[in-house]
Each structure stands twice: as C-alpha cells, then as structure tokens.
N, C-alpha and C positions, 0 to 999 in steps of 0.2 A: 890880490890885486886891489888897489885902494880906486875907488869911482870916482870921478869930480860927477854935481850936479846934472854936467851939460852930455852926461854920456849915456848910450843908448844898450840897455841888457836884456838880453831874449833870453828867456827859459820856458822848458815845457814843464807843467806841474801835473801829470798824473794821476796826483788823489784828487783834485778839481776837475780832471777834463779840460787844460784850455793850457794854451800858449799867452805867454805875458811881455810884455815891451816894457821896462823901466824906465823912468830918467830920474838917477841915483836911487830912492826908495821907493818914488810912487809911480803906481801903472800908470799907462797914458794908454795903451790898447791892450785891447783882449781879445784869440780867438777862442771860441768854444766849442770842443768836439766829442762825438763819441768814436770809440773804435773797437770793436767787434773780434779786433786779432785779423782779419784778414783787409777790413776797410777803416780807412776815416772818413766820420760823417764831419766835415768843419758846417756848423749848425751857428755860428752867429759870430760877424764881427762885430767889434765895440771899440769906438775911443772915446775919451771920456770927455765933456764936451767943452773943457777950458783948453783941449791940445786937437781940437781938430783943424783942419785945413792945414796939417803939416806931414800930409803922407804915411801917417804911425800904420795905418790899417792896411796900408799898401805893405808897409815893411814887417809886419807882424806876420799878414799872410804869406809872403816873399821866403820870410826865414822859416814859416810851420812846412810851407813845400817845401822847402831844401830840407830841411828836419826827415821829413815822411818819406822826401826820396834817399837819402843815407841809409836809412834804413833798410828799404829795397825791399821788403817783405811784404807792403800793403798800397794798395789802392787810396783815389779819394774822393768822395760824394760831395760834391758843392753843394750842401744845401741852403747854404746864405744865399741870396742873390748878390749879396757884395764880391764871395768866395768866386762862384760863377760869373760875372763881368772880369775880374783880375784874371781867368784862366781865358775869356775871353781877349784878353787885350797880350796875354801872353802864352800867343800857339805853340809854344815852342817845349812847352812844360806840358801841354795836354795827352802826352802818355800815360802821365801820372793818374788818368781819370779813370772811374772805374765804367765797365762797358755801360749804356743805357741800358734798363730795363725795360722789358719789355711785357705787353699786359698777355 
C-alpha cells in the first residue's frame, strides 16, 4: 500500500514496548507499555510537540485499546494519567480495566 504524507499508520512495535501513530514516516504519538502476558501496563503517552493539539494521543490510545482488546487475552493498567482520563471519558471500554488492587 503506497502512504501519502497526510495518512495516519498505527503499529504495535513489540521489541520497543509502545504503540506508534505515523504520518507517512514520522511519529507524531507514542504509547508506552509493559505487558507481563496477562496485563498491559500503558506507562506513558507521548506526542511529539510540533503535532500536538490535534488528538494523536487520543487516537493512539483509541487504537492500543482496540489492539489489547482483539486480542482478548489481557487486561489494562492505566498507569499514564493521560491513559486514565481517556478510560475516564470513555465508560464504555472500562471492562478492559484490570481489577484495583487492593493493599
């Protein structure tokens, strides 16, 4: 598939740890997680600061939940407070959360 500049490409990169958002070759957001095999910790959003104020961070995290939930096999620990406000603003996805712990 040949990209124009103005298009937008999710991929999870694995040997990194993070989810990436392109437009044509360069990032414009990054999530960053650990995952354990039964959880994902998403541990930090990132856009890079010539592309903010244009929702990347909203659409990065958007597409790593629909990513984590296809899979079906794992939970997810907001540990960003960004990750945690977006599961905030979207109740409808917070099955996907893994339970509190508890002390």
């Amino acid at each position: 598939m040949t990209e124009t500049a103005d298009e937008l490409s999710f991929s999870n990169e694995p040997d990194a740890s993070r989810y990436t958002l392109r437009r044509g070759e360069q990032i414009v957001s990054a999530l960053d997680y650990r995952d354990d095999g039964r959880t994902v910790a998403m541990t930090r959003a990132y856009t890079v600061p010539t592309f903010r104020g244009h929702g990347y961070a909203a659409e990065v995290v958007s597409r790593a939940v629909d990513d984590v939930a296809a899979r079906g096999d794992r939970v997810i620990s907001p540990v960003c407070w960004y990750v945690a406000d977006w599961f905030a603003a979207h109740p409808e996805r917070r099955s996907l959360l893994a339970p509190p712990r508890t002390a």
